[in-house]
C-alpha positions as CSV (number, residue, x, y, z in Angstrom):
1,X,-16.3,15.4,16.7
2,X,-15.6,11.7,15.6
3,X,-11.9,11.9,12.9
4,X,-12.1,10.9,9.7
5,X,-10.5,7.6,9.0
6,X,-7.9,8.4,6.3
7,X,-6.8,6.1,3.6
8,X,-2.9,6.6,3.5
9,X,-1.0,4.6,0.1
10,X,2.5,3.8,2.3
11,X,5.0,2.2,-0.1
12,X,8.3,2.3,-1.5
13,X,9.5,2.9,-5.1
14,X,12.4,3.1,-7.1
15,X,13.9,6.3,-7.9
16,X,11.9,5.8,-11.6
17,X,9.2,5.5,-9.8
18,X,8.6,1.7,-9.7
19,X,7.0,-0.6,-7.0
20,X,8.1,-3.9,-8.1
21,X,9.4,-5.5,-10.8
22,X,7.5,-6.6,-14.5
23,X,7.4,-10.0,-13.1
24,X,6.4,-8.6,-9.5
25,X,9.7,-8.9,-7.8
26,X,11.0,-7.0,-5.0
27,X,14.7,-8.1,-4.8
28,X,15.5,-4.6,-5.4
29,X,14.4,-3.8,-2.2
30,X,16.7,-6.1,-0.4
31,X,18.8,-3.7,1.4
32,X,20.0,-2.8,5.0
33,X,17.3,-0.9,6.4
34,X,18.2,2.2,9.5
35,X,17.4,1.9,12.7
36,X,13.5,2.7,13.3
37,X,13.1,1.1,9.6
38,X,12.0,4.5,8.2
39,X,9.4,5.0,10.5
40,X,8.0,1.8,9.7
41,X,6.5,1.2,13.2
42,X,4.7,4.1,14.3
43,X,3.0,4.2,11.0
44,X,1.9,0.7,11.3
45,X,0.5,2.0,14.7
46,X,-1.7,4.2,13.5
47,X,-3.3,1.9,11.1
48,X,-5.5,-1.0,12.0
49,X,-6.6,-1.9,8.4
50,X,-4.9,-2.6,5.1
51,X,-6.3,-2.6,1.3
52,X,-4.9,-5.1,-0.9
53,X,-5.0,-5.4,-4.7
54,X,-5.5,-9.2,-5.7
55,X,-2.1,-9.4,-7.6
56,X,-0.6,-8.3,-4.3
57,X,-2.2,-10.7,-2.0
58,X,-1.3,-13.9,-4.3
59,X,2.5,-12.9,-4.5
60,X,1.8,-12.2,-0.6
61,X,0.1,-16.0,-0.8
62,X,3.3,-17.2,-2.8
63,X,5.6,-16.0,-0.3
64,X,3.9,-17.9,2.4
65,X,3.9,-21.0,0.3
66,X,7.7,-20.3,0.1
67,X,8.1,-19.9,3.9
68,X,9.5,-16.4,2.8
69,X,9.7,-15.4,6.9
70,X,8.0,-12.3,7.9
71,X,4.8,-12.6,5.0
72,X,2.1,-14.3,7.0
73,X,-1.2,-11.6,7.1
74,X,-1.4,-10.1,10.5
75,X,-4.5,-10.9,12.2
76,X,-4.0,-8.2,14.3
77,X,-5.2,-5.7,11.7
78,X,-8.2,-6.0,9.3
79,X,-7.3,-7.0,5.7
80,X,-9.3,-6.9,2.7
81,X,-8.4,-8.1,-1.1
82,X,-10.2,-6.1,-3.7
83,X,-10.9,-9.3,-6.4
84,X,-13.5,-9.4,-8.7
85,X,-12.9,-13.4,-8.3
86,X,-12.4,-15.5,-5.3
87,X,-9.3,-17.2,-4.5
88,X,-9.7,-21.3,-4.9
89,X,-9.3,-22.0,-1.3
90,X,-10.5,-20.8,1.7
91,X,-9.2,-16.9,2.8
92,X,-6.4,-17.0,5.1
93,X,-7.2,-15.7,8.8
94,X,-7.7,-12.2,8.9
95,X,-8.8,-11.4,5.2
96,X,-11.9,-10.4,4.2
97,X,-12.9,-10.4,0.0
98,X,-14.2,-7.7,-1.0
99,X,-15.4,-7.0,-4.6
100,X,-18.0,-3.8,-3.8
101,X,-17.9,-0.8,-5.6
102,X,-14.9,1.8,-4.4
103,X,-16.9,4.6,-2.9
104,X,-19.2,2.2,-0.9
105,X,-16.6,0.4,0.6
106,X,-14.4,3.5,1.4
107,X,-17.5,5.7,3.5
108,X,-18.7,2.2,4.7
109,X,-15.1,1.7,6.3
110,X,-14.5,5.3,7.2
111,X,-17.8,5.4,8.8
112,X,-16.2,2.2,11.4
113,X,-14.8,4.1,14.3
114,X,-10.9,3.0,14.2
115,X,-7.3,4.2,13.3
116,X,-6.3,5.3,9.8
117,X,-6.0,2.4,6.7
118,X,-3.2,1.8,5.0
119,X,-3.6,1.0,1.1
120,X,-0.9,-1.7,1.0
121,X,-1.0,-1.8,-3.0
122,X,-0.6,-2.5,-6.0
123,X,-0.9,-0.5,-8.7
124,X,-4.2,-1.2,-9.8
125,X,-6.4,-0.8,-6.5
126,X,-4.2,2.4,-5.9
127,X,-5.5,3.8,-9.1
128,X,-8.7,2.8,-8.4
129,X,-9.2,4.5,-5.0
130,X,-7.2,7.5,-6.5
131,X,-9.5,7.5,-9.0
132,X,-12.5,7.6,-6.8
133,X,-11.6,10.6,-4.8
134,X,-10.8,8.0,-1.8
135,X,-7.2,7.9,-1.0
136,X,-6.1,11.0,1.4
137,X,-2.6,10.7,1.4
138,X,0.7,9.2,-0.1
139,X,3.7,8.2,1.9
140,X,6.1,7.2,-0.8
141,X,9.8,6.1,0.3
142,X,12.0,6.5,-2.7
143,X,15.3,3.9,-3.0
144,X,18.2,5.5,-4.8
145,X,18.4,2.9,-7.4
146,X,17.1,2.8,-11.1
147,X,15.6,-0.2,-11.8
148,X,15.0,0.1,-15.7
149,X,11.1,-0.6,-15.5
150,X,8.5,-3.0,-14.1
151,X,4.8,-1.9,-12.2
152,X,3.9,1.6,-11.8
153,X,3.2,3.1,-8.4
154,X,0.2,3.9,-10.2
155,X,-1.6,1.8,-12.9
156,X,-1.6,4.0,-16.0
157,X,-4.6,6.2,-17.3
158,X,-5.0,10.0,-18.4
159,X,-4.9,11.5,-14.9
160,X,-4.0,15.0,-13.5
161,X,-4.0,14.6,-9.2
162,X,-2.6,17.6,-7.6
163,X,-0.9,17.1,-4.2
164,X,0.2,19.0,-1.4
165,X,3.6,18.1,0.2
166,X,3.2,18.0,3.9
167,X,7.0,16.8,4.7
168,X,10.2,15.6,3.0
169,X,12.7,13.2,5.4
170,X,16.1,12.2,4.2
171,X,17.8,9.4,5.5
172,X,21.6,8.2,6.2
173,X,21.4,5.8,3.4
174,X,19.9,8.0,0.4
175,X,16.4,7.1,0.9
176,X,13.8,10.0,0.9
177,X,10.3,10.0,2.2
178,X,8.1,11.9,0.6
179,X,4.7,12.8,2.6
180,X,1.7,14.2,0.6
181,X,-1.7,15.2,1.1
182,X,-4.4,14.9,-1.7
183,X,-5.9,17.9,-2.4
């Protein structure tokens, strides 16, 4: 039997619950990191596909423009940008546009034989797969700091999603991982 691709949200937030900024900064974030980087790497091994929301990808796009090192889209994965309009210019190498309904997209993707996708963010498309029934778990790495307010890890809307907590790490520096399953 053929394993269901899942469709993991892997981010960070504040300790309010946060992913960036109002104006979509992440200078919060800027921090000595442990070694192994929270398990950064092995979860990026298990992926070969990552879900962007289009106010993601052009503060992704800005970085580049800024020669912000480290923010160039890896070709070695599959990326796609949820817009429902297309950038100006040609898409960088690697990223597909996608502007299909939620449900198509995610059985059309999970029906690809591959490794698990990782739902990269922002708020908005996480809502929107969450809303959809098509996000299977959340791997959310809280910061102890309190950043006051700014985007959601969640874009808001009357919503009730019970999860299931498959495991809790706490590291050196304060920061806690929190692994969930959707039920």
């Amino acid at each position: 039997m053929v394993r269901k691709r899942k469709i993991i949200v892997y981010l960070t937030t504040s300790a309010d619950g946060f992913i960036a900024r109002s104006d979509g900064s992440i200078d919060w974030l800027d921090r000595p990191r442990p070694k192994g980087n929270y398990g950064m790497g092995a979860f990026y091994k298990s992926i070969d596909a990552v879900l962007w929301g289009r106010k993601t990808c052009d503060m992704a796009l800005d970085y580049q423009k800024r020669g912000v090192p480290g923010t160039d889209f890896d070709t070695s994965v599959k990326n796609y940008v949820f817009t429902r309009s297309p950038l100006p210019s040609p898409a960088p190498a690697g990223v597909e546009f996608v502007n299909e309904p939620i449900k198509a997209f995610a059985t059309r993707l999970r029906e690809k034989k591959g490794k698990d996708i990782w739902i990269m963010g922002g708020a908005g498309i996480i809502a929107s797969f969450l809303d959809a029934g098509e996000i299977d778990e959340f791997m959310i790495h809280v910061i102890p700091k309190f950043i006051g307010e700014g985007i959601p890890l969640i874009a808001p809307a009357r919503r009730t999603v019970p999860l299931k907590l498959i495991s809790s790490t706490k590291f050196p520096d304060g920061v806690v991982k929190l692994h969930y399953a959707v039920r």
